[in-house]
C-alpha positions in Angstrom: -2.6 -6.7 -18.8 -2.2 -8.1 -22.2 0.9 -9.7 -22.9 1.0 -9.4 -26.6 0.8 -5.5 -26.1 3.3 -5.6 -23.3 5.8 -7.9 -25.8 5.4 -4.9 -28.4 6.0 -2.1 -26.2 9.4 -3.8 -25.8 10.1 -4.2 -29.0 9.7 -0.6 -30.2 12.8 0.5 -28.8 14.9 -2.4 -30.4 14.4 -6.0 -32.1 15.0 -8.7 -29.3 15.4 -12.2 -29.3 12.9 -13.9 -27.1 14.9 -14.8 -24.3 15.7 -10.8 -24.6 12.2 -10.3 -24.7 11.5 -12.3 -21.3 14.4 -10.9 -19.5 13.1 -7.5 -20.1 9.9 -8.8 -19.3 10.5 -9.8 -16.1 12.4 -7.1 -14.7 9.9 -4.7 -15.6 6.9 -6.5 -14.6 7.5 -9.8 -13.2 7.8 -8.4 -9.6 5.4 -11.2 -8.6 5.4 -13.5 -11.1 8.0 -14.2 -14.1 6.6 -15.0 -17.6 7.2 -18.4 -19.0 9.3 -19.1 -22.3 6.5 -20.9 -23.6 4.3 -17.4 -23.2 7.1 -15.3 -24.6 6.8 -17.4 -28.2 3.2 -18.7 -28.1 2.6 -14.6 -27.6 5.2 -13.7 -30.6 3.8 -16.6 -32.9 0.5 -15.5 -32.6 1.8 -11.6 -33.4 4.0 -12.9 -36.1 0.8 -14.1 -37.5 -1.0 -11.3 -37.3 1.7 -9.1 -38.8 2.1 -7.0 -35.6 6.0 -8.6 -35.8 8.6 -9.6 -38.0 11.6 -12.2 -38.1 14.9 -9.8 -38.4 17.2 -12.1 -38.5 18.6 -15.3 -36.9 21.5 -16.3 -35.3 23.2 -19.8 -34.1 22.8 -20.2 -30.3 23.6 -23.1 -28.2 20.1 -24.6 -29.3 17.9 -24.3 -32.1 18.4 -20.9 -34.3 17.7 -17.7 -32.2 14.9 -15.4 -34.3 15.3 -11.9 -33.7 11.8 -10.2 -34.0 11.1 -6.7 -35.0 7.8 -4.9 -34.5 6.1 -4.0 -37.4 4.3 -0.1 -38.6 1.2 -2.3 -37.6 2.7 -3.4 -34.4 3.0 0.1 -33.6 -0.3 1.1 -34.7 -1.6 -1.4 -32.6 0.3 -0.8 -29.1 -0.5 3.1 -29.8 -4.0 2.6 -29.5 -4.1 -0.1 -27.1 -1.9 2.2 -24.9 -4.5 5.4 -25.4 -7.4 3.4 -24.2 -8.3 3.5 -21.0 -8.7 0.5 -18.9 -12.3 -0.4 -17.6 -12.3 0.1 -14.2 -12.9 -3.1 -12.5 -16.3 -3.8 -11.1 -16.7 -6.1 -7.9 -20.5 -5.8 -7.7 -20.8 -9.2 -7.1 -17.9 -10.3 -5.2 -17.1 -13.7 -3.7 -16.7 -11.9 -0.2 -20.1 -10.9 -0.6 -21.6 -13.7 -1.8 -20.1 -15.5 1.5 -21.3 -13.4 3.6 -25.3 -13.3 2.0 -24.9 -17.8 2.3 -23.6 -16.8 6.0 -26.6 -15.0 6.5 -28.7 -17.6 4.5 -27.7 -20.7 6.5 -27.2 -19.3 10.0 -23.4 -19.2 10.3 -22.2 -15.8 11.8 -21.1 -13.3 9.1 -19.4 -11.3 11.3 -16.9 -14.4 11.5 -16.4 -14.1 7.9 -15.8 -10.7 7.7 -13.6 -10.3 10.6 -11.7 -13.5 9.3 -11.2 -11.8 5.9 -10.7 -8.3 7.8 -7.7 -10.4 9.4 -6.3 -11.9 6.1 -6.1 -8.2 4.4 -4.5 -7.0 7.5 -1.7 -9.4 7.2 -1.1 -9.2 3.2 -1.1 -5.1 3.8 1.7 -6.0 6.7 3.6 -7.8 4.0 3.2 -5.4 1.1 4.6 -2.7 3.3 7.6 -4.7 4.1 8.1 -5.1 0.5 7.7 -1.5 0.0 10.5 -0.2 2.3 13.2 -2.8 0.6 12.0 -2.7 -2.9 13.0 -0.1 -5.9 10.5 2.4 -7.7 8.9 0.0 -9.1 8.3 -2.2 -6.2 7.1 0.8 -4.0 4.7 1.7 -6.7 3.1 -1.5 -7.2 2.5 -1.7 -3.3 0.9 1.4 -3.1 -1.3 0.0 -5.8 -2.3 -3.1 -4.0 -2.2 -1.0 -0.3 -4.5 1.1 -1.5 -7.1 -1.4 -2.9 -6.6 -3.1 0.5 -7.5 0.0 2.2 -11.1 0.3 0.3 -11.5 -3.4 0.7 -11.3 -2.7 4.2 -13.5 0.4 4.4 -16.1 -2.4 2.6 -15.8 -4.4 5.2 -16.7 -2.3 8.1 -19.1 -0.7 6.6 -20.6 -3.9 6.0 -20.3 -4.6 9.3 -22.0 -2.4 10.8 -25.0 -2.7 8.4 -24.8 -6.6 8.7 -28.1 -6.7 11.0 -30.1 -5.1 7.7 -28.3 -6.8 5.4 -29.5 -10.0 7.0 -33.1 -9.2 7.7 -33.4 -7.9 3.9 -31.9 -11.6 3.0 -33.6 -13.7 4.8 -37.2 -12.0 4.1 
């Protein structure tokens, strides 16, 4: 997710401070992980500079001056199109899982090991996600889902893998 996008988005409904600007932040999207201060104004420096924002105001705080930023026409422009472009979907052609289990296969360990072991791991973040997901608001629940259902093909990768591992290492080690 691009923070600089995600810091205009919440200024086009009002200008914000950027302590206002990580508050709203993180309790949109720091479910998992809060954003720094020191990502909140590296991010707006680097949009000031780019004219995407502006400096409304400031105002005495208990510290140093407090800027209030504004988003600029070419803020807008910007977030508009980065929000109508669609994401690339990610591609795990050549994932570390995989690439495990082909040096399994290369140096005689069992494979199956590693795959049952990872099998194992999924199993209990899933377990944990779904305990989230039953106490958690809208946006916790929705996130979940979004993580469960990765899980579930990650899983579906995994057996099928499996059950192909015997051709999988014959075609490796030839």
């Amino acid at each position: 997710m691009s923070l600089g996008h995600t810091i205009l988005g919440l200024l086009e409904s009002q200008p914000r401070h950027g302590y206002d600007l990580k508050r709203a932040y993180d309790e949109r999207f720091g479910h998992t992980r809060a954003l720094h201060y020191g990502q909140v104004y590296a991010t707006l420096s680097r949009l000031l500079k780019n004219g995407l924002v502006e400096v409304d105001g400031t105002e005495p705080g208990d510290g140093p001056e407090r800027k209030r930023y504004v988003i600029t026409d070419a803020g807008i422009t910007d977030v508009t199109q980065w929000l109508a472009t669609p994401e690339s979907p990610q591609s795990h052609v050549q994932s570390t899982l995989y690439t495990k289990v082909v040096l399994a296969l290369l140096t005689g360990r069992p494979a199956a090991e590693v795959l049952e072991a990872q099998r194992a791991e999924h199993l209990q973040y899933m377990r944990e996600l779904t305990r989230r997901k039953l106490s958690g608001d809208l946006a916790d629940q929705l996130l979940c889902d979004h993580a469960l259902f990765h899980l579930e093909a990650d899983l579906r990768w995994l057996a099928l893998t499996a059950q192909r591992l015997d051709e999988l290492a014959r075609k490796v080690r030839a």
